[in-house]
N, CA, C and O atoms as a MOPAC input file, in Angstrom:
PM7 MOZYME 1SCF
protein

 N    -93.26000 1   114.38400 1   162.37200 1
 C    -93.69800 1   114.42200 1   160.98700 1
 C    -93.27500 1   115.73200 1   160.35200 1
 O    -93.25300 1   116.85200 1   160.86400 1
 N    -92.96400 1   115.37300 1   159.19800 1
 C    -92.41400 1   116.91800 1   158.42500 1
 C    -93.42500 1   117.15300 1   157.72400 1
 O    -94.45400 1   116.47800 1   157.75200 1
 N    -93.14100 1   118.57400 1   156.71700 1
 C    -94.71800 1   119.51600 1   156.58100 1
 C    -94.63500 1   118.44700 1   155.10400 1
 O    -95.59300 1   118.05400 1   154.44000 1
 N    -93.64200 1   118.25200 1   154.95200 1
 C    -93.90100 1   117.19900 1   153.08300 1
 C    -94.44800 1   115.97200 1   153.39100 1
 O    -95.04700 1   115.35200 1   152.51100 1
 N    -94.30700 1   115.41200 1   154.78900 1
 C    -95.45700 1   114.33300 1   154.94000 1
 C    -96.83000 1   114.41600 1   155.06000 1
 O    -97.60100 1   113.46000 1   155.13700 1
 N    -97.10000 1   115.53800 1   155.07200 1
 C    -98.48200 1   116.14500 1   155.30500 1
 C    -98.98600 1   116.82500 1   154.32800 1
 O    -99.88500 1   117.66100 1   154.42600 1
 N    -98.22600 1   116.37200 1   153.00800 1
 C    -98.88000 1   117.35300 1   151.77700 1
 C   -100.02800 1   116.50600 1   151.71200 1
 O    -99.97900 1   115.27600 1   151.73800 1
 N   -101.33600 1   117.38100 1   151.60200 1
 C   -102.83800 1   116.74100 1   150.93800 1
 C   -103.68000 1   116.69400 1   152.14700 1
 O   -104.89300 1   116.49800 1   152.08900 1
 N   -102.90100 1   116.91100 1   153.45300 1
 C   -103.74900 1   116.45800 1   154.58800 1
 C   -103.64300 1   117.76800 1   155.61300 1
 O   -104.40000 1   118.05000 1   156.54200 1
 N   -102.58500 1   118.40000 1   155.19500 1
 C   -102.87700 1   120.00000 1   156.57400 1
 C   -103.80300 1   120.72100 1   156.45700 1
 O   -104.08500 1   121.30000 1   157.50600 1
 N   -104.62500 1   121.02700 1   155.34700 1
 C   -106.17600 1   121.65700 1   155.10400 1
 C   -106.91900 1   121.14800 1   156.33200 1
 O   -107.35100 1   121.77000 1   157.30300 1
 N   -106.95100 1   119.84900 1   156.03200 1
 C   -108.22700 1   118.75700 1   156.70100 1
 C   -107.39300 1   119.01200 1   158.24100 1
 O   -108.37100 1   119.13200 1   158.97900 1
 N   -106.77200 1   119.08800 1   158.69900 1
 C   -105.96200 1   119.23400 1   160.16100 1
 C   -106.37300 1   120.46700 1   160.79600 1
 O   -106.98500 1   120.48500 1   161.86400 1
 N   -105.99200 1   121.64300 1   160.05000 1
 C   -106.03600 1   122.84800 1   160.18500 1
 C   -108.05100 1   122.93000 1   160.25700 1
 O   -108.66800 1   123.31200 1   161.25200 1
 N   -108.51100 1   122.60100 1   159.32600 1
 C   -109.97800 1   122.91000 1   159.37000 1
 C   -110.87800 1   121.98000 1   160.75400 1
 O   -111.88300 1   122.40400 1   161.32500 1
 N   -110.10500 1   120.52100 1   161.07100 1
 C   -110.48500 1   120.34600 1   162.35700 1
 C   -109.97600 1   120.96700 1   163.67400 1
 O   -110.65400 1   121.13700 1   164.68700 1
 N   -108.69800 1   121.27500 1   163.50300 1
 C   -108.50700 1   122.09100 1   164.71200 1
 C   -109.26100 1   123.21600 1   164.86600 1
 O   -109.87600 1   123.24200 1   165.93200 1
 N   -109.45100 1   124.37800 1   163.97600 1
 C   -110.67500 1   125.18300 1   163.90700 1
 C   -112.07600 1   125.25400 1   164.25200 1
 O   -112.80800 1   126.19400 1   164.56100 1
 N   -112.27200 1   123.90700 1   164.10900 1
 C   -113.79600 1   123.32000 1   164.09100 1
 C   -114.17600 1   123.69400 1   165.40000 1
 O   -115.27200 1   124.23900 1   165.52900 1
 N   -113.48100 1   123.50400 1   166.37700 1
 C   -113.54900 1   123.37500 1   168.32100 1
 C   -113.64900 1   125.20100 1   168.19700 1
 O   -114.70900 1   125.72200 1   168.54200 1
 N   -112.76000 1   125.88500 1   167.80800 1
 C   -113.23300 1   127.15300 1   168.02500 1
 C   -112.24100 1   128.06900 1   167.72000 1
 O   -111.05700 1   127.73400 1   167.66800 1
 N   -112.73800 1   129.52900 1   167.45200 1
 C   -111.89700 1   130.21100 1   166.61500 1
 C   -110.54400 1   130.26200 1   167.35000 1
 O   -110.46800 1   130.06100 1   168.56200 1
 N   -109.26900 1   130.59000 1   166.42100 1
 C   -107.87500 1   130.62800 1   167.29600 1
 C   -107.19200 1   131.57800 1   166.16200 1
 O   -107.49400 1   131.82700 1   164.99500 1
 N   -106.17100 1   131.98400 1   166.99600 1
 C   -104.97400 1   133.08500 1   166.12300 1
 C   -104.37500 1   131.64000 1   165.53800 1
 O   -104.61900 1   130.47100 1   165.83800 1
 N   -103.34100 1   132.35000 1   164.41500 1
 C   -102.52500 1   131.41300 1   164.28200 1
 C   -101.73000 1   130.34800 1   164.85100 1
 O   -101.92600 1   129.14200 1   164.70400 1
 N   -100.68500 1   130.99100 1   165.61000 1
 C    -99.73500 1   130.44600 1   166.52100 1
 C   -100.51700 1   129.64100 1   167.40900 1
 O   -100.05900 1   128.52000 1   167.62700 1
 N   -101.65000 1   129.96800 1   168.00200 1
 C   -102.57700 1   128.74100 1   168.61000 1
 C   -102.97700 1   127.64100 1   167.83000 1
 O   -103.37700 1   126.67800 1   168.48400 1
 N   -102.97600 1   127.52800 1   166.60900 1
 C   -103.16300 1   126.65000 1   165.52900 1
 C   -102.21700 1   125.80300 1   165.41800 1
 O   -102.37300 1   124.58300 1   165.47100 1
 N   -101.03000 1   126.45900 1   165.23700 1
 C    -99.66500 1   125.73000 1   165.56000 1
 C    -99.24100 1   124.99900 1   166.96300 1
 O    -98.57700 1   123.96300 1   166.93600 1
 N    -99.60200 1   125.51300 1   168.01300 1
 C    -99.97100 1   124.82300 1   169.37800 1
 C   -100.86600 1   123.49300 1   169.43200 1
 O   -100.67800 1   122.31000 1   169.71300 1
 N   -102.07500 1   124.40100 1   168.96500 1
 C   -103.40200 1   123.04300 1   168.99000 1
 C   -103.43000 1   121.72200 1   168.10500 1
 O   -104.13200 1   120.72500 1   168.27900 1
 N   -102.40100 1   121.99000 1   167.02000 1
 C   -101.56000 1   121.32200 1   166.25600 1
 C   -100.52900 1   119.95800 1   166.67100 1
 O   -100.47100 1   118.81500 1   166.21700 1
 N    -99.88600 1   120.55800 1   167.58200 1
 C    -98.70000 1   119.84000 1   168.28100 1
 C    -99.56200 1   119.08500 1   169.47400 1
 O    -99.49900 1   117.86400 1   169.61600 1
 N   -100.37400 1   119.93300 1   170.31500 1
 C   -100.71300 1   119.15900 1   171.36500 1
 C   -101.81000 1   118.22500 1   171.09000 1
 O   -102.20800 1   117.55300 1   172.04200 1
 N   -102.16900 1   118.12700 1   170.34700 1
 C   -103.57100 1   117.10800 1   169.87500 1
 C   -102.72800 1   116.22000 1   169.11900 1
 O   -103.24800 1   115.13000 1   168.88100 1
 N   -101.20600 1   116.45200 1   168.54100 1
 C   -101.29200 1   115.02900 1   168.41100 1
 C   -100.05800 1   114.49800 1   168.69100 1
 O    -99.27800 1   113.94200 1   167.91800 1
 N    -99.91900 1   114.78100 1   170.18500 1
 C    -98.69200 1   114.18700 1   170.99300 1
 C    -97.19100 1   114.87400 1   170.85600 1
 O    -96.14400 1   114.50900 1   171.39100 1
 N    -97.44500 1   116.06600 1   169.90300 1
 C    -96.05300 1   116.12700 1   170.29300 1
 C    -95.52600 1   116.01100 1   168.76500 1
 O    -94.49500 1   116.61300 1   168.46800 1
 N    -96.26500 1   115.19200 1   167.71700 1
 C    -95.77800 1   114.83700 1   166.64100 1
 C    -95.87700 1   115.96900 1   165.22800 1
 O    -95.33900 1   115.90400 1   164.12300 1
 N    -96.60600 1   116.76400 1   165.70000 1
 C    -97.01800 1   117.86500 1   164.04800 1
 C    -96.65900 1   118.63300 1   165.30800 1
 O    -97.37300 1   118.48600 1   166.30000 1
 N    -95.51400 1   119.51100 1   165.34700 1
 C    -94.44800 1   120.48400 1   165.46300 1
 C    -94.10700 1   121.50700 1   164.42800 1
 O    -92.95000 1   121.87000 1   164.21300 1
 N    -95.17700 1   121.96800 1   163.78200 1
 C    -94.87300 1   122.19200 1   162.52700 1
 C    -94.81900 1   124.18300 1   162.18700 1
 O    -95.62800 1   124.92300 1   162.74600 1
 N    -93.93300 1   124.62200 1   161.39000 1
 C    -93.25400 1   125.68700 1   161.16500 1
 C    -94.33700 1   126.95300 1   161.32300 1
 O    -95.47700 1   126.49600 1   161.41100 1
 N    -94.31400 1   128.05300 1   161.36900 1
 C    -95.18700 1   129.07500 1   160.73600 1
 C    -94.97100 1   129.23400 1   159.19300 1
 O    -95.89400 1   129.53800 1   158.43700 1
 N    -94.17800 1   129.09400 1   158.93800 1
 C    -93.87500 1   129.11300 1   157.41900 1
 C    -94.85500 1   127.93600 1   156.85300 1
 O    -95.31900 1   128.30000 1   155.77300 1
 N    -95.20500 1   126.95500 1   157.14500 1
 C    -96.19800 1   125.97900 1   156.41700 1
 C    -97.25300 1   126.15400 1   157.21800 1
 O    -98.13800 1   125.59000 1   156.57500 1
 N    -97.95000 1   126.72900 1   158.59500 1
 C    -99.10700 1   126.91200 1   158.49800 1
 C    -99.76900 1   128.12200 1   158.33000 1
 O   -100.96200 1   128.13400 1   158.02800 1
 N    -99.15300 1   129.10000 1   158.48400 1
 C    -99.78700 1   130.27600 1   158.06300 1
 C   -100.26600 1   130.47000 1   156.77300 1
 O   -101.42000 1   130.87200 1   156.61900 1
 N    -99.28000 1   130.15700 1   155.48200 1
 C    -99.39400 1   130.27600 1   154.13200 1
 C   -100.74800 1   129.01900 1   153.92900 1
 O   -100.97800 1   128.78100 1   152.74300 1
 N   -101.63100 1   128.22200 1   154.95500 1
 C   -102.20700 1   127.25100 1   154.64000 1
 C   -103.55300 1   127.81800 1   155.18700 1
 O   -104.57400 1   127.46800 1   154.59500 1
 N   -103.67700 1   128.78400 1   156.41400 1
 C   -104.64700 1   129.57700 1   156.82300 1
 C   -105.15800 1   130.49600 1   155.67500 1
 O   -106.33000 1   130.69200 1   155.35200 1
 N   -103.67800 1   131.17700 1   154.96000 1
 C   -104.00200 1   132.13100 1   154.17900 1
 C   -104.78500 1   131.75600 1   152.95600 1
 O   -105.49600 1   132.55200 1   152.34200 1
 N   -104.59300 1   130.35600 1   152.60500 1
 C   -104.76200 1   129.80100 1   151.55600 1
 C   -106.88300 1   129.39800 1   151.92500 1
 O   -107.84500 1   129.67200 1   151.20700 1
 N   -106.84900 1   128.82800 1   153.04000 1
 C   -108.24400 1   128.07200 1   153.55500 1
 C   -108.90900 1   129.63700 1   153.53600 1
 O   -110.06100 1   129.66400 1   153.10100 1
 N   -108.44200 1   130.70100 1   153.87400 1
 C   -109.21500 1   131.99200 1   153.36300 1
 C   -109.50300 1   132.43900 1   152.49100 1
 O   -110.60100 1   132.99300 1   152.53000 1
 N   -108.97900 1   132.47100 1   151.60400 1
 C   -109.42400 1   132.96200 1   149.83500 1
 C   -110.26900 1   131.64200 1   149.46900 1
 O   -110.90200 1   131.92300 1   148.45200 1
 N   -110.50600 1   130.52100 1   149.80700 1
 C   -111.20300 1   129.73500 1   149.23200 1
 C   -111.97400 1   129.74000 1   149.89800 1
 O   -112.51900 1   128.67900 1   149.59400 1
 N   -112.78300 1   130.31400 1   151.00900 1
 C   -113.96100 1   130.76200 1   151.80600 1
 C   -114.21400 1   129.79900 1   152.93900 1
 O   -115.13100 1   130.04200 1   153.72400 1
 N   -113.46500 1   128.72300 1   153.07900 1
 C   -113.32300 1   127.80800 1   153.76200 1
 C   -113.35200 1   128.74700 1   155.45500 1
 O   -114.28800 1   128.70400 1   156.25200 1
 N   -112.03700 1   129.53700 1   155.63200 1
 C   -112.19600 1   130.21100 1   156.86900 1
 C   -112.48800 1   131.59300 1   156.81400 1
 O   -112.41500 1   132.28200 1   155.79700 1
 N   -112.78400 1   131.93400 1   157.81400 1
 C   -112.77100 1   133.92000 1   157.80500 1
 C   -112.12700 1   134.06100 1   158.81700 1
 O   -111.75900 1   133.15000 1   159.55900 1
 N   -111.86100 1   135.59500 1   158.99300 1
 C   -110.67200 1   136.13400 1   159.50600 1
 C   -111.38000 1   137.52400 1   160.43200 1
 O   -112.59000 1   137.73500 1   160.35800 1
 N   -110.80600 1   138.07900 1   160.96900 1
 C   -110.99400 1   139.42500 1   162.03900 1
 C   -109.75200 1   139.70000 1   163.19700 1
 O   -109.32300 1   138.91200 1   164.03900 1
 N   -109.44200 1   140.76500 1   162.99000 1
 C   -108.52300 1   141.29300 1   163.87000 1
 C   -109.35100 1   141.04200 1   165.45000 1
 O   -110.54400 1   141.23300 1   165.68400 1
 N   -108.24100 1   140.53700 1   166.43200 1
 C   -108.53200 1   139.93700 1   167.81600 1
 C   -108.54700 1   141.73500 1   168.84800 1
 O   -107.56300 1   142.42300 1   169.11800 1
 N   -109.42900 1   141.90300 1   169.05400 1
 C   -110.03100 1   143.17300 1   170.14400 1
 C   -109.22400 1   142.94000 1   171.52300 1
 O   -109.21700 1   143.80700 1   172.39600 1
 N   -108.63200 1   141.87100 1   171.64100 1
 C   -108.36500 1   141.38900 1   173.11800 1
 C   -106.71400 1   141.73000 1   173.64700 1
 O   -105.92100 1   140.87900 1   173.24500 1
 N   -106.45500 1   142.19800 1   173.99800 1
 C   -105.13600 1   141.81900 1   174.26800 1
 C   -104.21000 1   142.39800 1   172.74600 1
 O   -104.38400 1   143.32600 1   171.95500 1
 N   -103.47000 1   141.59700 1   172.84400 1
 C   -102.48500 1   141.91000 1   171.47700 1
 C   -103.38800 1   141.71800 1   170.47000 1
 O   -104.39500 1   141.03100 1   170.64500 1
 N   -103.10200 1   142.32200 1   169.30100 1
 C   -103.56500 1   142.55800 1   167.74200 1
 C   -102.71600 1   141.20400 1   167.39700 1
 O   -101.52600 1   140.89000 1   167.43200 1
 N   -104.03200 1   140.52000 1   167.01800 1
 C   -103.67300 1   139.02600 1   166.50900 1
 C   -104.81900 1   138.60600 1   165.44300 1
 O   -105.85200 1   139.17600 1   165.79400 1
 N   -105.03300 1   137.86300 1   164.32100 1
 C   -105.65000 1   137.49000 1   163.37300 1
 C   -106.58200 1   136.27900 1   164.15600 1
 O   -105.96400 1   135.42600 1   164.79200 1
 N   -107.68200 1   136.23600 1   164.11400 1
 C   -108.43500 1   134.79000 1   164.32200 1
 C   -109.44900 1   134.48700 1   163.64400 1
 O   -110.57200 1   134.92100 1   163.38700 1
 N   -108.44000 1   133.19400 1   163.29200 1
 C   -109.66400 1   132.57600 1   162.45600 1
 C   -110.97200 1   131.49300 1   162.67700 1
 O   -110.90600 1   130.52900 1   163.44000 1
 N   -111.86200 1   131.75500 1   162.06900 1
 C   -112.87500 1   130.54800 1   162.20900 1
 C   -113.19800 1   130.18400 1   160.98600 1
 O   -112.93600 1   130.81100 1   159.95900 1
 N   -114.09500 1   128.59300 1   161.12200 1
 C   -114.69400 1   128.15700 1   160.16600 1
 C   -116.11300 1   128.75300 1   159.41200 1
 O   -117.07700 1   129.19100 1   160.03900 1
 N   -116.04000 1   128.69000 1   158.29100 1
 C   -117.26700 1   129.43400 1   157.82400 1
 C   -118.47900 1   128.27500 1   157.79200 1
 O   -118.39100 1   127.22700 1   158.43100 1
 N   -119.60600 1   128.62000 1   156.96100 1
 C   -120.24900 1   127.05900 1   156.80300 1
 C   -120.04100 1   126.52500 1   156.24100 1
 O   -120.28000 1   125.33000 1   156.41500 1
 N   -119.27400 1   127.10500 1   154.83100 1
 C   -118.99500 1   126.43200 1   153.63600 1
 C   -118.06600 1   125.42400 1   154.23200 1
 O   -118.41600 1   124.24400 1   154.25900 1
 N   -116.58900 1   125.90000 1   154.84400 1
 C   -115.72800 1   125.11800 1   155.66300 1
 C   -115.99500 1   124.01000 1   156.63100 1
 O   -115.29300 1   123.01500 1   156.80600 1
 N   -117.54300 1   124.44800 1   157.46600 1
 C   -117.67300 1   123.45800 1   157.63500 1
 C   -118.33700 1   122.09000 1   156.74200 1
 O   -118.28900 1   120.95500 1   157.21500 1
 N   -118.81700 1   122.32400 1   155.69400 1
 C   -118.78200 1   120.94600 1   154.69500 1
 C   -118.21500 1   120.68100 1   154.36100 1
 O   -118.40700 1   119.49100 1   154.10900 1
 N   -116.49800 1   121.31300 1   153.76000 1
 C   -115.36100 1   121.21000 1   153.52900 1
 C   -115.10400 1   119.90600 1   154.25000 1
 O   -114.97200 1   118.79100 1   153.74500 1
 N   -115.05300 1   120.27500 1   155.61000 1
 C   -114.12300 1   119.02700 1   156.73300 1
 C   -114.95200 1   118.53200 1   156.73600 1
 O   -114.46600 1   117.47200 1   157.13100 1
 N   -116.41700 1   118.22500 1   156.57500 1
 C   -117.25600 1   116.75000 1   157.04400 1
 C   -116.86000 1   116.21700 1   155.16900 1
 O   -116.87500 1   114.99600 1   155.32700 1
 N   -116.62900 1   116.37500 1   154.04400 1
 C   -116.17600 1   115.75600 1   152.85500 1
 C   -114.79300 1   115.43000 1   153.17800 1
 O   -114.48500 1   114.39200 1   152.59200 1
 N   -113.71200 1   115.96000 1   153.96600 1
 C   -112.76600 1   115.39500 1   153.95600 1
 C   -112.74800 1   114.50100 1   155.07300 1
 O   -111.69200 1   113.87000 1   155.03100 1
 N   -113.31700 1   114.22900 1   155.87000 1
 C   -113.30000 1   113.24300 1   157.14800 1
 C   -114.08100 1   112.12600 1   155.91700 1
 O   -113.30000 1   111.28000 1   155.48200 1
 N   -114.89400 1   112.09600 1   155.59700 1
 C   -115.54400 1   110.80100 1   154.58600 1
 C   -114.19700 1   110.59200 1   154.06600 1
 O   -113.43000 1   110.04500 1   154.85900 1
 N   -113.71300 1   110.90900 1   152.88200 1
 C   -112.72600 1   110.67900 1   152.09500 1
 C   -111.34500 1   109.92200 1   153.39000 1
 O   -110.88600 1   108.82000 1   153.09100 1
 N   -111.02800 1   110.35200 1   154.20600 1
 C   -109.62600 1   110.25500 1   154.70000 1
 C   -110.58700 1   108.98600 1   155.43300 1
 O   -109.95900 1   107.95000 1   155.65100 1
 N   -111.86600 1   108.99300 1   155.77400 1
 C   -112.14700 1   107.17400 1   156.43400 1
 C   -111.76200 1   106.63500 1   155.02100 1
 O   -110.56600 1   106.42900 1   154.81500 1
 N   -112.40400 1   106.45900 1   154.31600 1
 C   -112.61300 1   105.85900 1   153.00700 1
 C   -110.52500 1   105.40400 1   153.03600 1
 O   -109.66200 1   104.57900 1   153.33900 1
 N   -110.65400 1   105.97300 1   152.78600 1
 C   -109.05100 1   105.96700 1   152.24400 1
 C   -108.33600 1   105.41000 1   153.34800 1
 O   -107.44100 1   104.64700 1   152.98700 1
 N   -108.47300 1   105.57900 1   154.78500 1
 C   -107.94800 1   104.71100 1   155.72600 1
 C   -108.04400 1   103.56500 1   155.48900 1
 O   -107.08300 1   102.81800 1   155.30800 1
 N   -109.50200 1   103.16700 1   155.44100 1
 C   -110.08300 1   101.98600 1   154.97000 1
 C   -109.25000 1   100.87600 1   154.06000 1
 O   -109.03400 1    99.67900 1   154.24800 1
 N   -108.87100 1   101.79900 1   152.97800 1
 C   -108.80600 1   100.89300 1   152.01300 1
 C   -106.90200 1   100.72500 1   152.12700 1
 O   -106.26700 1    99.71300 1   151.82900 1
 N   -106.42900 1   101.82500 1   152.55700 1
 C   -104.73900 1   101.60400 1   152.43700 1
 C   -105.00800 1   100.34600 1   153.65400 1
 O   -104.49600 1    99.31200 1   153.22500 1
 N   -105.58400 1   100.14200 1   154.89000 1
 C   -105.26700 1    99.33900 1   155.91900 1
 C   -106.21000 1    97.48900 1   155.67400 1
 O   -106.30200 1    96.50700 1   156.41100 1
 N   -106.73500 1    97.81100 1   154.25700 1
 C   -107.43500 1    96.62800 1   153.98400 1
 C   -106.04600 1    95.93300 1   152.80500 1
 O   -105.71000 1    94.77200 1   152.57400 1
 N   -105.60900 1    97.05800 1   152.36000 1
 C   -104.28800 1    96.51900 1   151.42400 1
 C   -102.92500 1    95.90800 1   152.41700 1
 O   -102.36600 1    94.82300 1   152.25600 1
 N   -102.57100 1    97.04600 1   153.56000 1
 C   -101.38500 1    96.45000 1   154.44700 1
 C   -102.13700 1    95.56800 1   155.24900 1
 O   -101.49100 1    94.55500 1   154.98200 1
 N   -103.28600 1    95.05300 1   156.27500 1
 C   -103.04900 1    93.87200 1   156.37500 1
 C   -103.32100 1    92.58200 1   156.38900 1
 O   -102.42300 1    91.76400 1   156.59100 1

């Protein structure tokens, strides 16, 4: 899948992969690919600018990683987490109804 097939839906991706527990970026991009087979392979250039973005809207917060290498990790805030339980409603809803139209 390319990052333009995923316009409207990498928020809601990014905020469930988060959900399980805080991660640097590049683990985002990992936890990304391996949760869903192999298929969202997707750039730092489209997920970072999407972390950066889920931060100014209070959705995630941020802190420099104490551990090892100086790395950014993010988690979900609370607000974020109502964020992703409104977009999991909406994306059933909407499953729903595109798969009641195809078949």
């Amino acid at each position: 899948m390319t990052a333009e097939e995923l316009k409207g839906h990498l928020d809601a991706l990014i905020l469930a992969i988060l959900a399980r527990e805080p991660l640097h970026g590049y683990a985002v991009i990992e936890a990304l690919k391996s949760r869903s087979g192999g298929k969202l392979s997707l750039p730092e250039g489209t997920v970072y600018p999407a972390l950066h973005r889920l931060e100014r809207s209070g959705f995630l917060a941020s802190e420099w990683s104490r551990n090892g290498r100086k790395r950014r990790v993010y988690r979900l805030t609370n607000r974020g987490e109502r964020e992703l339980g409104l977009r999991r409603e909406r994306w059933r809803e909407f499953t729903t109804t595109i798969d009641a139209v195809l078949t």
